[in-house]
N, C-alpha and C positions, 0 to 999 in steps of 0.2 A: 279737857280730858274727861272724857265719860266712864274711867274705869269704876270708880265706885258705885255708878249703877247698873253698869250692865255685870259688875260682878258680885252683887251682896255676899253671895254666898263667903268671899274672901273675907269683905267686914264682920261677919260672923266671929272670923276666927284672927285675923289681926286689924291691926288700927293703919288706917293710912291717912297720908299727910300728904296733902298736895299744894306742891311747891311751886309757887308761880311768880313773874317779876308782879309788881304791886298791878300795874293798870292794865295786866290783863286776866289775874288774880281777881280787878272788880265786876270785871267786863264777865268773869264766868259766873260770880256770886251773884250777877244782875240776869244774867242766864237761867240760873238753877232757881231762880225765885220766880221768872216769868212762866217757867217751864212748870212750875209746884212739884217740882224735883222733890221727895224725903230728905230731908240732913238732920235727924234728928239723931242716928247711925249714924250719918256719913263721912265723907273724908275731912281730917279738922284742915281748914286753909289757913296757909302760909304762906302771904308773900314774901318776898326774897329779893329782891333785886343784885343777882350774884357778879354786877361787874363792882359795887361798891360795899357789899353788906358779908356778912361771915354766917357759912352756912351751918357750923356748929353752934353758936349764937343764935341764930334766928331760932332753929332747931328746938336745939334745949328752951327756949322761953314758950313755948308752943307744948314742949310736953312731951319732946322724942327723948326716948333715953338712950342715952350712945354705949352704955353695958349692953346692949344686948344685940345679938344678931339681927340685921333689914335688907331687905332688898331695896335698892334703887333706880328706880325708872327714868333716865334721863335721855328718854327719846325725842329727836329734833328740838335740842338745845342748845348744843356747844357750838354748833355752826351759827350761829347768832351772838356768842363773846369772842372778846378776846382771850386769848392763851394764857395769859395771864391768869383772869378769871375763869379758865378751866383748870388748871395747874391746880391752884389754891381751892377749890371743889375737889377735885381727885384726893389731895391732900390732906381733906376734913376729913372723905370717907375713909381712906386708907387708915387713919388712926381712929376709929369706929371698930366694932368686936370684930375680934376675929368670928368668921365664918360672913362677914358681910357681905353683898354680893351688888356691882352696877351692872346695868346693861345700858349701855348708851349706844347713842348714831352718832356718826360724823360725816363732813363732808368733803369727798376726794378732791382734788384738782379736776379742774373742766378736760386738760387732754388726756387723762386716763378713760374716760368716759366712752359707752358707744355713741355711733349718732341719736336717736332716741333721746338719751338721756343728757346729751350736749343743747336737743334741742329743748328740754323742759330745763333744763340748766339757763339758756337763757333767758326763757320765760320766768324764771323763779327769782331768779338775782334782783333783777330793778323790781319787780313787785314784792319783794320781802321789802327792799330800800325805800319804796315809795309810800309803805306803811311804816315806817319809821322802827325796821327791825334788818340794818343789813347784814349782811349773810358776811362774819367778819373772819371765819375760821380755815381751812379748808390743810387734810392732814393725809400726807400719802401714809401706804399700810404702815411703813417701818416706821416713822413719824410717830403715829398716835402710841404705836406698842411700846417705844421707846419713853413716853410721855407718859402713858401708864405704869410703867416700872419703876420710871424714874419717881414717881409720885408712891409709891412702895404696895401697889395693887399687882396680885397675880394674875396675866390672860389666863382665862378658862376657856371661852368661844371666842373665835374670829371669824366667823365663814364668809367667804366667800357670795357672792351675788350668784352664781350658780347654786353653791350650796345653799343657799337664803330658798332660791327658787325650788328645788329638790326638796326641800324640808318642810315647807308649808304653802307650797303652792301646784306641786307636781297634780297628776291626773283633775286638775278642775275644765270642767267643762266649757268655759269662759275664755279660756287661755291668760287669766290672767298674771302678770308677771311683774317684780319690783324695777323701779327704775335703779340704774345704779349710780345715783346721786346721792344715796346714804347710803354708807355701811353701818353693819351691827358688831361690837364687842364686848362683848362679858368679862367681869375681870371679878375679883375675888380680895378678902383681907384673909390672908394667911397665917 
């Protein structure tokens, strides 16, 4: 994840913690040093390995303090655990402050899908697997929302693959457009 460079201006004003499983956590810290990336600012890293370790644990020992309101960016994640180890994730954050906020991706079932994205669906599946990260999740809409609540997080955003497209990618000149192999949801501690 590049956010803490291409967005200083953020680190200015809060701390971010980027949570990664261990060896690909080093694979980026061997990254940001080939690169002479700054980190003298930058994001504190945390690996995490969330199908075996507790992410308020890991958290707290690193220096997050869970009084306070954070956002959570857990994009192109949970399609890679088990349910289980999203369950008990949802479940950290949901007892985190209120006003806390996740926005994650998931990943639908293959026959929801158009052809497009049926076709990069195949192409994704065995190369996530054959780099030793398979694609273990996969959650129709009612599914995840149901997952989410039950985990004691409020939906805030659910859109749509259209609305996805409408909202940040309408008039580009490129035609460029999401596949709908991920959805986005936003959810909230109330």
């Amino acid at each position: 994840d590049s956010f803490a460079w291409r967005r200083p201006d953020v680190l200015r004003r809060a701390t971010v913690f980027e949570v990664d499983h261990p060896l690909t956590q080093a694979w980026k810290r061997d990254r940001v040093a080939e690169l002479h990336l700054p980190t003298a600012e930058g994001p504190t890293f945390v690996p995490c390995d969330f199908e075996h370790e507790n992410l308020h644990e890991v958290l707290e020992s690193a220096g997050f303090d869970w009084g306070t309101p954070a956002t959570f960016s857990w994009i192109a994640v949970s399609m890679y655990l088990t349910v289980p180890a999203i369950e008990e994730t949802l479940n950290t954050i949901a007892a985190g402050a209120v006003g806390t906020v996740i926005v994650l991706s998931y990943a639908p079932p293959r026959a929801g899908l158009d052809e497009l994205s049926q076709t990069f669906f195949d192409l994704m599946v065995p190369l996530a697997a054959g780099r030793g990260e398979p694609i273990q999740s996969f959650f129709e809409e009612s599914e995840i929302v149901d997952l989410v609540r039950r985990c004691g997080l409020e939906v805030a955003d659910h859109p749509s693959h259209a609305e996805l497209n409408e909202r940040y990618l309408s008039g580009r000149a490129d035609g460029l457009r999401t596949y709908m192999c991920e959805r986005m949801l936003a959810a909230v501690v109330a």
